[in-house]
PDB file of N, CA, C and O in Angstrom:
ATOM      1  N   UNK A   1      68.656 129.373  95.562  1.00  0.00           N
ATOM      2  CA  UNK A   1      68.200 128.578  94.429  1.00  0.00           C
ATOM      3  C   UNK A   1      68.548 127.113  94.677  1.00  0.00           C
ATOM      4  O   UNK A   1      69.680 126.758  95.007  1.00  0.00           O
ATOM      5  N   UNK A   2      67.739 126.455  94.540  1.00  0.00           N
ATOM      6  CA  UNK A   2      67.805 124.710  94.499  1.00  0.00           C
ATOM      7  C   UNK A   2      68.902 124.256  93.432  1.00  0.00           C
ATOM      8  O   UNK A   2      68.994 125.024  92.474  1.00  0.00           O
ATOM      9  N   UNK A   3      69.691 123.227  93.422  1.00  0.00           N
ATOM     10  CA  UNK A   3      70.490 122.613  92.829  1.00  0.00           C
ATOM     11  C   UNK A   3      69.664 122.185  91.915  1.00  0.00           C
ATOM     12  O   UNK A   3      70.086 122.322  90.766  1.00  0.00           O
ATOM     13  N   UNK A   4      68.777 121.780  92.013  1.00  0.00           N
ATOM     14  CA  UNK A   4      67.753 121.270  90.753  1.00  0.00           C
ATOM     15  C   UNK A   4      67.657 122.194  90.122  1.00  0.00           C
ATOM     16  O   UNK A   4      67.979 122.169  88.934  1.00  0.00           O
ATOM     17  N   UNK A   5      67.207 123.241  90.689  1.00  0.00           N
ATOM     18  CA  UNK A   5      66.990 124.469  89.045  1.00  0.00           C
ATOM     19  C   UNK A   5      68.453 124.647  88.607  1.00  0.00           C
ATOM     20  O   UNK A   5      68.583 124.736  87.386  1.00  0.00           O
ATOM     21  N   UNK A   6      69.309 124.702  89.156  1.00  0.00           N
ATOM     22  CA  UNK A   6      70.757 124.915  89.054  1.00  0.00           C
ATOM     23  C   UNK A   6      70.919 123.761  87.540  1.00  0.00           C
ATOM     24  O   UNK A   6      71.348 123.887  86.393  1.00  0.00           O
ATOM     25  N   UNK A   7      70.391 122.817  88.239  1.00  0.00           N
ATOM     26  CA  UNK A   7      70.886 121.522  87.243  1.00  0.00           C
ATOM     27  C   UNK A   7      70.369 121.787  85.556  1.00  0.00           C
ATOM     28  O   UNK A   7      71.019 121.705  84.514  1.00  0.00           O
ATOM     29  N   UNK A   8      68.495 122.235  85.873  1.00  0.00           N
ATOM     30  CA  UNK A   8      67.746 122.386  84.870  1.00  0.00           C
ATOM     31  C   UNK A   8      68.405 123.295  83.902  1.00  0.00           C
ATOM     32  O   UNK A   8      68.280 123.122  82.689  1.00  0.00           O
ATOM     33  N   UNK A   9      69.249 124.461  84.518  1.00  0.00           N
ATOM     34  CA  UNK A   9      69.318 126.174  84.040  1.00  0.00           C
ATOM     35  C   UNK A   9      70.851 125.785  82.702  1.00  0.00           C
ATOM     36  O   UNK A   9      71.161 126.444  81.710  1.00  0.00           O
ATOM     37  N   UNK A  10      71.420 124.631  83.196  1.00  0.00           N
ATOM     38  CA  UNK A  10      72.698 124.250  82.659  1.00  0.00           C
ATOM     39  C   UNK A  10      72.117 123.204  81.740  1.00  0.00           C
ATOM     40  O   UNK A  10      72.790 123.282  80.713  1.00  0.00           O
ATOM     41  N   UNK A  11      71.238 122.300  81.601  1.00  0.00           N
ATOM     42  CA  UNK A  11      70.784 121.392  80.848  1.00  0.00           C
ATOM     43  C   UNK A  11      70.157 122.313  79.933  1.00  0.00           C
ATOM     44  O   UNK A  11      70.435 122.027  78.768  1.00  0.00           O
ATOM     45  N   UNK A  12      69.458 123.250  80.043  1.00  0.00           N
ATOM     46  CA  UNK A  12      68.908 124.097  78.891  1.00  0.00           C
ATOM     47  C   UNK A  12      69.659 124.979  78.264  1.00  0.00           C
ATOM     48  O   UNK A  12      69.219 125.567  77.277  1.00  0.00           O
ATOM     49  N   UNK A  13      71.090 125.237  78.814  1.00  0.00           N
ATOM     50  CA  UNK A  13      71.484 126.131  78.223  1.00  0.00           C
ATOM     51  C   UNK A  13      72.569 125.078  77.237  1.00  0.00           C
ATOM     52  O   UNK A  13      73.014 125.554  76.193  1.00  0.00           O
ATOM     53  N   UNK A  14      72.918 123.760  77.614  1.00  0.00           N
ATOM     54  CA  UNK A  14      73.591 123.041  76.767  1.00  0.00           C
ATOM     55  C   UNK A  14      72.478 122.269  75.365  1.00  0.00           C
ATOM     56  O   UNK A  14      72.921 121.305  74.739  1.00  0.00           O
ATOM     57  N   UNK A  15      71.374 122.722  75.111  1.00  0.00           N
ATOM     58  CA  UNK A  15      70.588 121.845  74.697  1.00  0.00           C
ATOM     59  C   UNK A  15      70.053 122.970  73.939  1.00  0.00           C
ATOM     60  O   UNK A  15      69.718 122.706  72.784  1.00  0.00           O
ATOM     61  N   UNK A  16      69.871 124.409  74.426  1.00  0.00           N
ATOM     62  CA  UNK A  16      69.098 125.218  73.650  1.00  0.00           C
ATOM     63  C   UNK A  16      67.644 125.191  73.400  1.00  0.00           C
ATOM     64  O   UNK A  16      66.916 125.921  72.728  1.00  0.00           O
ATOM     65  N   UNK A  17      67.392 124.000  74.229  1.00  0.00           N
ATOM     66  CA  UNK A  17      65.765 124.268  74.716  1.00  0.00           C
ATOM     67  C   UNK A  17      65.426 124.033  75.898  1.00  0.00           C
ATOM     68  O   UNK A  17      66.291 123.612  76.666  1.00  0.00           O
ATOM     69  N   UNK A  18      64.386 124.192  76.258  1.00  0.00           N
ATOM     70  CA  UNK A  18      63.341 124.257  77.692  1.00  0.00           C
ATOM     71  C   UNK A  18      63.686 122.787  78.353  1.00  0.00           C
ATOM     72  O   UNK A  18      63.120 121.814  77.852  1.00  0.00           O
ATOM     73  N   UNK A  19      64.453 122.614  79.289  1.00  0.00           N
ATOM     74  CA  UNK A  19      64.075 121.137  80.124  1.00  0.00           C
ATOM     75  C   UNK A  19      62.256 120.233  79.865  1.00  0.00           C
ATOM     76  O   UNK A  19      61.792 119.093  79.879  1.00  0.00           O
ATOM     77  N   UNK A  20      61.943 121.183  79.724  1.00  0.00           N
ATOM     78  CA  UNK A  20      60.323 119.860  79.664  1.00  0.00           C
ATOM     79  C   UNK A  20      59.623 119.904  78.133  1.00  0.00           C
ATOM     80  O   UNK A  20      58.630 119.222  77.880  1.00  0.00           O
ATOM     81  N   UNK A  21      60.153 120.639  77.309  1.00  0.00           N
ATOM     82  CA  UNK A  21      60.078 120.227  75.611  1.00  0.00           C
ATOM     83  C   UNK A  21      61.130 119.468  75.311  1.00  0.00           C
ATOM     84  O   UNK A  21      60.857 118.589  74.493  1.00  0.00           O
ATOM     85  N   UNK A  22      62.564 119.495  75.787  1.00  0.00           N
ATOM     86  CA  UNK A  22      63.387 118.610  75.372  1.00  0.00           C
ATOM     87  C   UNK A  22      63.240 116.941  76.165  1.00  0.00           C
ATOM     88  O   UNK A  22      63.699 115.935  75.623  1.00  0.00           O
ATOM     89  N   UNK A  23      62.648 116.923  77.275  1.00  0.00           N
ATOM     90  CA  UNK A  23      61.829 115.650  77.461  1.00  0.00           C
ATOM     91  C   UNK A  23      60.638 115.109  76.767  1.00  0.00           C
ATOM     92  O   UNK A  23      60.394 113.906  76.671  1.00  0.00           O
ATOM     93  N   UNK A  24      59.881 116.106  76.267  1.00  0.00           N
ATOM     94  CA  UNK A  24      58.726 115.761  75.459  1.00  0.00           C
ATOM     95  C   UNK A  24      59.526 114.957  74.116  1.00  0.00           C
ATOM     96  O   UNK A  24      59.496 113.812  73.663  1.00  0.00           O
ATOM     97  N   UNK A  25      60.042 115.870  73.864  1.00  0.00           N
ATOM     98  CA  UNK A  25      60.338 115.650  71.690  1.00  0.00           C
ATOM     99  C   UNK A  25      61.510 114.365  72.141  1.00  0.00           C
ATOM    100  O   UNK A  25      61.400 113.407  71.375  1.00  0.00           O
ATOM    101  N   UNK A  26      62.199 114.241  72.829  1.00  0.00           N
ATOM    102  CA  UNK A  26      63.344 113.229  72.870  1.00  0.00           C
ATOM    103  C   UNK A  26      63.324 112.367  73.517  1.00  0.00           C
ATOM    104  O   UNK A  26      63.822 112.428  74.641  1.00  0.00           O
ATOM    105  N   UNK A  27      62.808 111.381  73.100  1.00  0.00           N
ATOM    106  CA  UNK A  27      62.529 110.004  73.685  1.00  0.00           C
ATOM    107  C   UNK A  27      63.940 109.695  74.275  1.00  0.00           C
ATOM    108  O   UNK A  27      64.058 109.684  75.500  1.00  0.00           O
ATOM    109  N   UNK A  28      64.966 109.455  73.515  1.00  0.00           N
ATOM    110  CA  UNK A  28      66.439 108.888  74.090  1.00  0.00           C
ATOM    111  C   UNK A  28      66.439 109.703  75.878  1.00  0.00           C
ATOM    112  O   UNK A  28      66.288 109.079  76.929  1.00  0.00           O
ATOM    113  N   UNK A  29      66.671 111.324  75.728  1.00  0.00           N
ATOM    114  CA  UNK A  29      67.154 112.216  76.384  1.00  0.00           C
ATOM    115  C   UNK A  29      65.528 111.635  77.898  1.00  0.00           C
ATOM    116  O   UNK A  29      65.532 111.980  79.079  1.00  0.00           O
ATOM    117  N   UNK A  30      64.735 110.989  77.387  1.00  0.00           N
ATOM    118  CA  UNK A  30      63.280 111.073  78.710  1.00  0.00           C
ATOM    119  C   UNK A  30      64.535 109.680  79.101  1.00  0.00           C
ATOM    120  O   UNK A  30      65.307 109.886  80.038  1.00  0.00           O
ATOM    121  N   UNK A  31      64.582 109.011  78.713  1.00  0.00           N
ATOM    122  CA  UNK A  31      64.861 107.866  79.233  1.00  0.00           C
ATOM    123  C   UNK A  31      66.071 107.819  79.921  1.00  0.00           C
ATOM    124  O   UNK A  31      66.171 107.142  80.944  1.00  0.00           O
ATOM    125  N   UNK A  32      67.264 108.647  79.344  1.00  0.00           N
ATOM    126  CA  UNK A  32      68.800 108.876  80.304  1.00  0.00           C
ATOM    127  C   UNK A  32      68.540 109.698  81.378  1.00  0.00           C
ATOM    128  O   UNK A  32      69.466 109.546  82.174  1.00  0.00           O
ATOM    129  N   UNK A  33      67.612 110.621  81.861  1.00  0.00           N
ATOM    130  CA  UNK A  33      67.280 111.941  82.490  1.00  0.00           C
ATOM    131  C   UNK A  33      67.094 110.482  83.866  1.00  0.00           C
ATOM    132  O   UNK A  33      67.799 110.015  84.760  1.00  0.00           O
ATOM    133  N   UNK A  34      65.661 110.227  83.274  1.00  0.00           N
ATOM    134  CA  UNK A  34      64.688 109.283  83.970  1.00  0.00           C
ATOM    135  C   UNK A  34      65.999 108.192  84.707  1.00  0.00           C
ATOM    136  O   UNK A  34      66.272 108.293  85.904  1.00  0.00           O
ATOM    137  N   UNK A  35      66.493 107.493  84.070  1.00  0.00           N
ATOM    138  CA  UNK A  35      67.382 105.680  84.339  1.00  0.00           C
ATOM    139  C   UNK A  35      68.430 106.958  85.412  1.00  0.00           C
ATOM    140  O   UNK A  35      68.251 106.852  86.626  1.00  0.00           O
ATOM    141  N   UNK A  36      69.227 107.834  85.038  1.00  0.00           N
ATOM    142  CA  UNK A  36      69.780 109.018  85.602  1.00  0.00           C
ATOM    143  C   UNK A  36      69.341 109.020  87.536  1.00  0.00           C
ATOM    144  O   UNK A  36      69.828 108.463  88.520  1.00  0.00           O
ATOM    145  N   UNK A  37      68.162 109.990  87.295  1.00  0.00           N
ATOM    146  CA  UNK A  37      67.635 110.098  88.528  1.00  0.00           C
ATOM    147  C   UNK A  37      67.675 108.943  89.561  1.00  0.00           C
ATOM    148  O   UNK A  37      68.238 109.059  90.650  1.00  0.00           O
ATOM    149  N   UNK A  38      67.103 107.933  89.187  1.00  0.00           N
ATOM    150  CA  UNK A  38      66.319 106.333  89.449  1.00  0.00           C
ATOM    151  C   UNK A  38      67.530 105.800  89.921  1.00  0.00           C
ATOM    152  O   UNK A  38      67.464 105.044  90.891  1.00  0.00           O
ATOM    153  N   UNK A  39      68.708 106.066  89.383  1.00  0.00           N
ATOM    154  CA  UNK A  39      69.811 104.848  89.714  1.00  0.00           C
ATOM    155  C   UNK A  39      70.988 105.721  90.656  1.00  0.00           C
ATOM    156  O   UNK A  39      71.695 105.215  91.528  1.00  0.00           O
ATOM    157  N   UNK A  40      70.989 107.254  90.203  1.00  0.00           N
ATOM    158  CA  UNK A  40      71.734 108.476  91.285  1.00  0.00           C
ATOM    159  C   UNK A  40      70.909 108.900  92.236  1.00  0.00           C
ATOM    160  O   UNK A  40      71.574 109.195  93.229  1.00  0.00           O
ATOM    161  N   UNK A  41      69.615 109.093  92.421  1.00  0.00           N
ATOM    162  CA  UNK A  41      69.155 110.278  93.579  1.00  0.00           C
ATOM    163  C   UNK A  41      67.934 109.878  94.016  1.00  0.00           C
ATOM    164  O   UNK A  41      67.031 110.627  94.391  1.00  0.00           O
ATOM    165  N   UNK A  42      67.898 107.999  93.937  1.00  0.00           N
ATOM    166  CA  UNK A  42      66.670 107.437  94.497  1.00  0.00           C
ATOM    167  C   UNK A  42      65.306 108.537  94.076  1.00  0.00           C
ATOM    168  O   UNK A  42      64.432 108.722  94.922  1.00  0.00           O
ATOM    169  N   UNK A  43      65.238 109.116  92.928  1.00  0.00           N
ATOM    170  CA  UNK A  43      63.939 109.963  92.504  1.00  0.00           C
ATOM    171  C   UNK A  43      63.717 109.280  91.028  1.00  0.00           C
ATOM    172  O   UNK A  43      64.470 108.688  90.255  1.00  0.00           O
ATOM    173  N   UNK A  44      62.022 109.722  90.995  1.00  0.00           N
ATOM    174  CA  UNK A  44      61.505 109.659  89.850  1.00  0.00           C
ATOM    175  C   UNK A  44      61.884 110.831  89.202  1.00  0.00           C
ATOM    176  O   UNK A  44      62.436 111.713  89.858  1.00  0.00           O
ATOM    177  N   UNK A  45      61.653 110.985  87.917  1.00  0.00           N
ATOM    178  CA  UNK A  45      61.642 111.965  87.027  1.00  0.00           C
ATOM    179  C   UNK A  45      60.674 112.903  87.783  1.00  0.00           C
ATOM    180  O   UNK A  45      61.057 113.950  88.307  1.00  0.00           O
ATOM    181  N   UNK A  46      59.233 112.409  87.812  1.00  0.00           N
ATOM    182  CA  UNK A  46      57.890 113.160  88.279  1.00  0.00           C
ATOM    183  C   UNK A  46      58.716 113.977  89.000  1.00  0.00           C
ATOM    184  O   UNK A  46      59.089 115.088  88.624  1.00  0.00           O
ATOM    185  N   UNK A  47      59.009 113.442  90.034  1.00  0.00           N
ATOM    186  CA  UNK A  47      59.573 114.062  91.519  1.00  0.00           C
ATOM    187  C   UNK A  47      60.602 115.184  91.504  1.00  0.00           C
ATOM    188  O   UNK A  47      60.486 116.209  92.175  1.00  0.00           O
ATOM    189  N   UNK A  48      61.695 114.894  90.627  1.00  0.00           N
ATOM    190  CA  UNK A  48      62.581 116.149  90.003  1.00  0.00           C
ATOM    191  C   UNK A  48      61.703 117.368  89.536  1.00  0.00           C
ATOM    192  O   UNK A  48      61.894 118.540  89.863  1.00  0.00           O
ATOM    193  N   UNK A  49      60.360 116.723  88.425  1.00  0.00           N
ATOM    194  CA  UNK A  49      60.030 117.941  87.895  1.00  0.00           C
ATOM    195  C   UNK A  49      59.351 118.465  89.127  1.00  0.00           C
ATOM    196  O   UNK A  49      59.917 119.393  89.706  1.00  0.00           O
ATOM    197  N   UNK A  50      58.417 118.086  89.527  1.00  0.00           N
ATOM    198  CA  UNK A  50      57.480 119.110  90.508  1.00  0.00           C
ATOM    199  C   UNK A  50      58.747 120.058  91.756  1.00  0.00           C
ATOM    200  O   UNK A  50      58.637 121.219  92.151  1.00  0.00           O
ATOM    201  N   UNK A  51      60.024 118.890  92.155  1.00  0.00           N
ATOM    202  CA  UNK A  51      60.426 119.691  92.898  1.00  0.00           C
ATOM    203  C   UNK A  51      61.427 120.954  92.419  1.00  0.00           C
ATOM    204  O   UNK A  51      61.997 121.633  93.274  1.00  0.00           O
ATOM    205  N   UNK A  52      61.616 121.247  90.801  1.00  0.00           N
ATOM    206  CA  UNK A  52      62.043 122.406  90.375  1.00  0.00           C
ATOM    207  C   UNK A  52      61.410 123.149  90.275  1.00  0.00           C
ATOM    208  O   UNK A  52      61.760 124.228  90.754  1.00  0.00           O
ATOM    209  N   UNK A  53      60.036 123.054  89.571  1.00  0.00           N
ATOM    210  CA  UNK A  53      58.802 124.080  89.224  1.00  0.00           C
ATOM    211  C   UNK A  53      58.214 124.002  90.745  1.00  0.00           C
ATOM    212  O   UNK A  53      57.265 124.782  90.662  1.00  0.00           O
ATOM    213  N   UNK A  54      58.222 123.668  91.665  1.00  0.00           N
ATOM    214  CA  UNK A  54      57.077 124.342  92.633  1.00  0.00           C
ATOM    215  C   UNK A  54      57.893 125.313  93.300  1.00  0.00           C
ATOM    216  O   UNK A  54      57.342 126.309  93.769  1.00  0.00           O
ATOM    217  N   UNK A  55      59.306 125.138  93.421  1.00  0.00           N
ATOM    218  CA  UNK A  55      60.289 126.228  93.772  1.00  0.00           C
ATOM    219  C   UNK A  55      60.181 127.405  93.294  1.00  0.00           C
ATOM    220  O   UNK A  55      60.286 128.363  94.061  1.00  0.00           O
ATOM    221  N   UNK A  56      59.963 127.587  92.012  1.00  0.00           N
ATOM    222  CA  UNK A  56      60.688 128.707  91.010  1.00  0.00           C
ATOM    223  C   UNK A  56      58.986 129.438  91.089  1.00  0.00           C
ATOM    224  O   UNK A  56      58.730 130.474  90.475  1.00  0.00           O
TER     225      UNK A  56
END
């Protein structure tokens, strides 16, 4: 399993919803995820999502 789903599986279970509805409905949570990635792991958001879901 990818560290990314690893990451996703713990973000949903602290949040109690789906990684990509809790980006939809939460503007604050798109923008820390997003500034997050961008400034730790030289990635876009885009790029996180496709590379968890094309895994799984």
């Amino acid at each position: 399993m990818l560290l990314q789903r690893i990451i996703v599986d713990q973000l949903e279970k602290i949040s109690g919803q789906s990684f990509l509805h809790k980006l939809a409905t939460d503007k604050e949570y798109f923008k820390e995820v997003s500034r997050y990635l961008e400034e730790n792991h030289k990635m876009s958001l885009e790029e996180f999502i496709i590379s968890v879901y094309r895994s799984s």
